[in-house]
N, C-alpha and C positions, 0 to 999 in steps of 0.2 A: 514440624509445626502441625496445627490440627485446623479442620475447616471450622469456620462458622457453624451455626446453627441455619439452614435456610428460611429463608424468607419471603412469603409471596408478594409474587411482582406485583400483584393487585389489575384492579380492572386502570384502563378499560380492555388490555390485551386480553387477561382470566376475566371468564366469562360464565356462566351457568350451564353450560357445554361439552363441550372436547375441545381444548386448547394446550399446545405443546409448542415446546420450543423446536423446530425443525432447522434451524441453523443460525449463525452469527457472522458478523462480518470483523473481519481480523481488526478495525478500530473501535469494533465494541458499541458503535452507533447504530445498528441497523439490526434488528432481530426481524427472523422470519418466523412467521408462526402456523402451524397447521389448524385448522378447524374441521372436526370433525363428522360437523352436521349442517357441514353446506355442500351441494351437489357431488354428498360420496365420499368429501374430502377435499378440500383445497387449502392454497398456499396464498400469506399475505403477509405483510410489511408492516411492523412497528417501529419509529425513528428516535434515539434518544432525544429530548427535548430538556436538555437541562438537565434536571433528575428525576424525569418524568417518560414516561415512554408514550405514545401519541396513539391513539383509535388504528386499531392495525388497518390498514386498506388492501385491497385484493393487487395482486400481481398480474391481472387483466385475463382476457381471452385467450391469450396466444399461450398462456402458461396452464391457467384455469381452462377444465373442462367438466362434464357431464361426469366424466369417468374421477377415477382417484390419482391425485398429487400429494404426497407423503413428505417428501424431503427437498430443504432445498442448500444450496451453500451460494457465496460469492468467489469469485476469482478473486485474487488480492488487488487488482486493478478497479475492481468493483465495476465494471464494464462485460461481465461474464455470469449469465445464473446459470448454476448446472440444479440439479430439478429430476425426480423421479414420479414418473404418471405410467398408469395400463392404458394410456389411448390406442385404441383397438388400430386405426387407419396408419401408426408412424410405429407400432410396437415388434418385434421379434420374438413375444411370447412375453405373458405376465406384467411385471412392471420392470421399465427399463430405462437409464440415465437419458437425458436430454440435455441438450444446454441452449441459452438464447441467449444472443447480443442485444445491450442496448442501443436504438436508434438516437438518431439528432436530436427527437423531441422529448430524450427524456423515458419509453416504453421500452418495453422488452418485446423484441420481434420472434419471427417462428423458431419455432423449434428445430433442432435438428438430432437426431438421432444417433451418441457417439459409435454405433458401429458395435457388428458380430466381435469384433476384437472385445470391447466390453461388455457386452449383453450377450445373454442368452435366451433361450427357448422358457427360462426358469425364471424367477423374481431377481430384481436387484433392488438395491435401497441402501438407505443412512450413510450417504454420499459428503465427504469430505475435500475438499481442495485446499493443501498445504500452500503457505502464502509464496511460495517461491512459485506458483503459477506452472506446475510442470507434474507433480506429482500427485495423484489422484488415489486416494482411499473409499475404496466401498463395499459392501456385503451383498454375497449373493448366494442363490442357492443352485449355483451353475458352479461350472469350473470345477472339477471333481473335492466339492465338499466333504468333508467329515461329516456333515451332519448338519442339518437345518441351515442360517445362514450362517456362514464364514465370510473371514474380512480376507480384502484383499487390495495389493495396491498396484498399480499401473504409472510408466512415467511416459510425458509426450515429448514427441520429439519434433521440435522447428524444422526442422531442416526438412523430414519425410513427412510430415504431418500425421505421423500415425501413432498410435498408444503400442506400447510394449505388452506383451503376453504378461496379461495379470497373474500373481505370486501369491500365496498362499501365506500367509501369514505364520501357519501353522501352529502346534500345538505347544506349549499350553495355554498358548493364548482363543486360541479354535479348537472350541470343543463340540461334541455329538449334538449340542442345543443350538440353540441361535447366539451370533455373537456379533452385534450390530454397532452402529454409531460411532467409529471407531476417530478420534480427532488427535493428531500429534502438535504438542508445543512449540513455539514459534523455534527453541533453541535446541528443537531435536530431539530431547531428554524425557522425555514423558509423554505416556499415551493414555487417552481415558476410552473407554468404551462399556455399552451394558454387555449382558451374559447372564443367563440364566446356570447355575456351578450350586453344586451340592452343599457348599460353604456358605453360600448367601443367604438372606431376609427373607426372603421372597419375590418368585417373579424374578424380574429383570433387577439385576444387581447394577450399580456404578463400578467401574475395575481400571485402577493406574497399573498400568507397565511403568518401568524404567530400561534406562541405554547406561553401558558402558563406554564409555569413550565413544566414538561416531558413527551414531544411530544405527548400534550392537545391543539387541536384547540381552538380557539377563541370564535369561534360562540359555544353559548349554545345549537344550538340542535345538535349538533355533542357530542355524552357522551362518544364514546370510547378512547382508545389511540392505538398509533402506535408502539409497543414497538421494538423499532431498538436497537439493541447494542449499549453502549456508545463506542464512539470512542476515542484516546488520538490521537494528530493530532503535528507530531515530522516535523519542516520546519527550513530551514535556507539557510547557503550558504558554500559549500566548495571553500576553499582557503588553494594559497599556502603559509605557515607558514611562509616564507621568504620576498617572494613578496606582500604576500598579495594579490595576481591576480586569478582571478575565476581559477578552475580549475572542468575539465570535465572530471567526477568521477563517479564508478559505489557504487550504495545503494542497498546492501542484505539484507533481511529482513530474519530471520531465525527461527524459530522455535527451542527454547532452547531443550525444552523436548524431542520432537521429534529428535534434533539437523539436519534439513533438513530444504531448503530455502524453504520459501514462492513463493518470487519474488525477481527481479534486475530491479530496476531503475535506470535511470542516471540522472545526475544534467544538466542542463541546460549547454552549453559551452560557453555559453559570460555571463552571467550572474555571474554562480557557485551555484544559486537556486534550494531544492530539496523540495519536500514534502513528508512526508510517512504517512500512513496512517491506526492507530494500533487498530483492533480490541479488546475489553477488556476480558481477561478470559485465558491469556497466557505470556508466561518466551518469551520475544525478544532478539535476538542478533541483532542489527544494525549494519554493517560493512560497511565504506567507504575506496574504494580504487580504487588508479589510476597509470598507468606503469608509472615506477622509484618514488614511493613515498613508505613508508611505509602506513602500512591501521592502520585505526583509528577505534575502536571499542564502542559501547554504548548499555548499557542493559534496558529495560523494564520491568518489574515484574508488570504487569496489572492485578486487581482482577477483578472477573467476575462484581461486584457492581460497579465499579469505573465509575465515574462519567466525561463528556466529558473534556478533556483540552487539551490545546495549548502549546507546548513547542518549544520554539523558540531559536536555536542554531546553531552559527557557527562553522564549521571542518576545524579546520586547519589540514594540511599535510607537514608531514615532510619528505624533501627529504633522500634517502635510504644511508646515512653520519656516520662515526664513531665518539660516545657518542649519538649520537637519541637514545633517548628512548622512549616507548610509556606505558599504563599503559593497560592492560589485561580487559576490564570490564565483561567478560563473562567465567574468572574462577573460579568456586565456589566449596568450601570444605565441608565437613560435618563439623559441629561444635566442636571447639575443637580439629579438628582431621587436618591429611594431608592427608587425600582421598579426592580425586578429584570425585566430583560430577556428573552423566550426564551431567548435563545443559552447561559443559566443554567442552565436545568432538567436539566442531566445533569450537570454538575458537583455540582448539587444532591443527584441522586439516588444519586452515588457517594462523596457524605459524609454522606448517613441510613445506606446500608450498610455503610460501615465502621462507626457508632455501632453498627448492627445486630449487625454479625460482634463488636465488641467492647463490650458492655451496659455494661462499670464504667465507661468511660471518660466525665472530665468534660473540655469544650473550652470555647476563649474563641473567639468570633468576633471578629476585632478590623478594624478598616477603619478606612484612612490615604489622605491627598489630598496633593494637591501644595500649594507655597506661594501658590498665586492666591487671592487675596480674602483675607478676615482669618481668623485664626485663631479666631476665636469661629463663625465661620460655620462654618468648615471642620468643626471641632468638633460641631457640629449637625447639619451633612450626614452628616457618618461616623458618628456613632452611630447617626442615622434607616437608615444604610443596613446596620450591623453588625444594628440588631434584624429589618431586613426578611429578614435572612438567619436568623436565630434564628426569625421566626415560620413563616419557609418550613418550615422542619424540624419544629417543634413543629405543624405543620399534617399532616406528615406523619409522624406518629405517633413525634417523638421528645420525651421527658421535658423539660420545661423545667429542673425541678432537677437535670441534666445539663449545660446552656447559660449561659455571660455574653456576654453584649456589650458592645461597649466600640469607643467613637470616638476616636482618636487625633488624629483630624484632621492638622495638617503636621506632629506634632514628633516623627517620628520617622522621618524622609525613609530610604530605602533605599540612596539614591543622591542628588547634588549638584540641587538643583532650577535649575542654570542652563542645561539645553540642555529641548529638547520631548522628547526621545528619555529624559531624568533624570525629568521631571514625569509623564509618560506611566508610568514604574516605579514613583514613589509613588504613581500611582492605585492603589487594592488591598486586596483582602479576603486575608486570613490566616484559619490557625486555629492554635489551638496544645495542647496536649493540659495540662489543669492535672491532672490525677492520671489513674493506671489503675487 
């Protein structure tokens, strides 16, 4: 295929100034922009708005200084800016990576300095964070370069909390020039960065790599690999189940195990377009929801191996109406049994607070199995495990004259029980709203 022809983004981001794209956020909503003729250089936030992108605003004090801010990227969590400034008071020579958490209220708090492991005495910059939150890309003119800056990548590690000795990308992708801004695709396969190369236009050129099989450069004298997390890459569009009309919706990502959010995304609002983006080696809860709808839930069960893919679906939403039902995807039982599992407890706690946000409402908790065993069992198992979910709730502080349960056991299969992929879908807790 061949690109477009490009196209400017227009004001209000372009400006009669220095305006650059200095990073993006892995859903495509969040561009940060460099300004080149405000105190030296600083970094600010433009938000997609539909199909508009918003008056960039500054990324505040703790990011912005006196001195120069060039680069900025998110963690895929978007809870993370890593950020390159020469602040004289926090630097190791030149310009050097930073990264800041966002607070409760929404700001980006102090910086902290990733450490001699990444920085040097020498410049760094055109910092990139692959969405599996672990592998870090950037250019410096440390770490015994070839020649002006060279790229290079670092992986973190949980457990020691320390970066790995940065790799050298090397040649012929690092050459004697500078070779900056280096960004790899979600599915591993492709890398863009500039470089100034005897073959180019002029100036700083645009340059795609490719990978052979798992994130293997091309060129034979490159022998290492880059080992990024595979990613599972979940996009589509929320819509209202009625209209059918975009609707402009928040995506929680959640930590089954843990049962705590990662991050909140939102979908595009002229569109209904999301993108999420799931690191492998973890239980997800995905939850879409938007005021006066009910929320729509979907699980992930990602093994550490699992290999990159694309799942592409749409969320319909159902307004908050009596007989709506929606299906549970992130309650889970032990086997055989009606204990309710961890990987529950947030699903749990985002159908107390809907009851909460809406007091009138009466629901059925209803749970269905597949056709294995007889039907008197089945029957018995689903009710034991429709009440374990009633008493979960009425434990935490909702009305049981609110609450039915009810075991269906098989006879009301979802889908055909003759494949594992069909029985696996009548496993399943529902609820359904019986009055508002």
């Amino acid at each position: 295929g061949k690109w477009d022809a490009p196209k400017n983004i227009g004001p209000p981001v372009n400006t009669e100034t220095h305006d650059a794209a200095a990073g993006l956020s892995t859903d495509g909503q969040r561009l940060f922009v460099y300004k080149g003729d405000i105190n030296g250089g600083d970094l600010f936030e433009s938000k997609l708005n539909g199909s508009d992108w918003t008056e960039p605003v500054s990324l505040g004090k703790e990011i912005n200084t006196k001195y120069h801010e060039s680069s900025a990227c998110l963690s895929g969590d978007q809870k993370t800016l890593y950020f390159v400034s020469d602040r004289e008071d926090l630097s190791y020579g030149g310009r050097d990576i930073f990264l800041s958490h966002l607070d409760k209220e929404g700001k980006w708090g102090p910086p902290e300095n990733l450490g001699l492991v990444i920085n040097t005495k020498y410049d760094e910059d055109g910092i990139f964070m692959h969405a599996d939150d672990r592998t870090l890309f950037f250019s410096s003119k440390g770490h015994e370069t070839m020649g002006g800056y060279d790229i290079f990548w670092s992986k973190y590690n949980d457990s020691t909390n320390i970066w790995s000795k940065p790799v050298n990308i090397g040649y012929p992708v690092n050459s004697p020039d500078d070779d900056v801004f280096f960004v790899l695709s979600a599915n591993g396969k492709h890398g863009y960065y500039a470089s100034v190369k005897n073959n180019g236009y002029g100036e700083k050129d645009i340059y795609m790599i490719s990978f052979l099989g798992r994130e293997k450069f091309i060129p034979d004298s490159v022998n290492y690999t880059i080992n990024v997390n595979p990613l599972t890459l979940f996009k589509g569009r929320v819509l209202d189940a009625k209209t059918l009309l975009p609707v402009k919706a928040s995506v929680e990502i959640v930590d089954n195990m843990k049962a705590r959010t990662i991050s909140i995304l939102q979908s595009n609002s002229v569109t209904g377009k999301f993108l999420v983006t799931l690191p492998s080696g973890r239980n997800y809860g995905i939850f879409v929801s938007a005021p006066g709808y009910l929320f729509h839930s979907e699980n992930f069960d990602i093994p550490v191996m699992k290999e990159y893919q694309e799942v592409v679906k749409d969320i319909y939403l159902d307004k908050i109406e009596a007989g709506k039902k929606i299906v549970l995807k992130n309650i889970f039982y032990d086997f055989d049994k009606a204990t309710l599992r961890l990987e529950s407890t947030y699903e749990l706690k985002k159908l107390a607070a809907l009851m909460n946000e809406y007091p009138t409402i009466k629901i059925e908790i209803a749970s269905h199995t597949d056709s294995v065993g007889t039907n008197e069992y089945n029957v018995i198992l689903s009710n034991a495990r429709a009440k374990s979910v009633v008493d979960w709730l009425t434990t935490n502080g909702i009305n049981l004259n609110r609450l039915v349960s009810k075991g269906y056991g098989e006879t009301e299969p979802a889908v055909s029980n003759k494949t594992s992929e069909g029985r696996q879908l009548n496993r399943r807790t529902e609820f359904r709203i019986l009055s508002k």
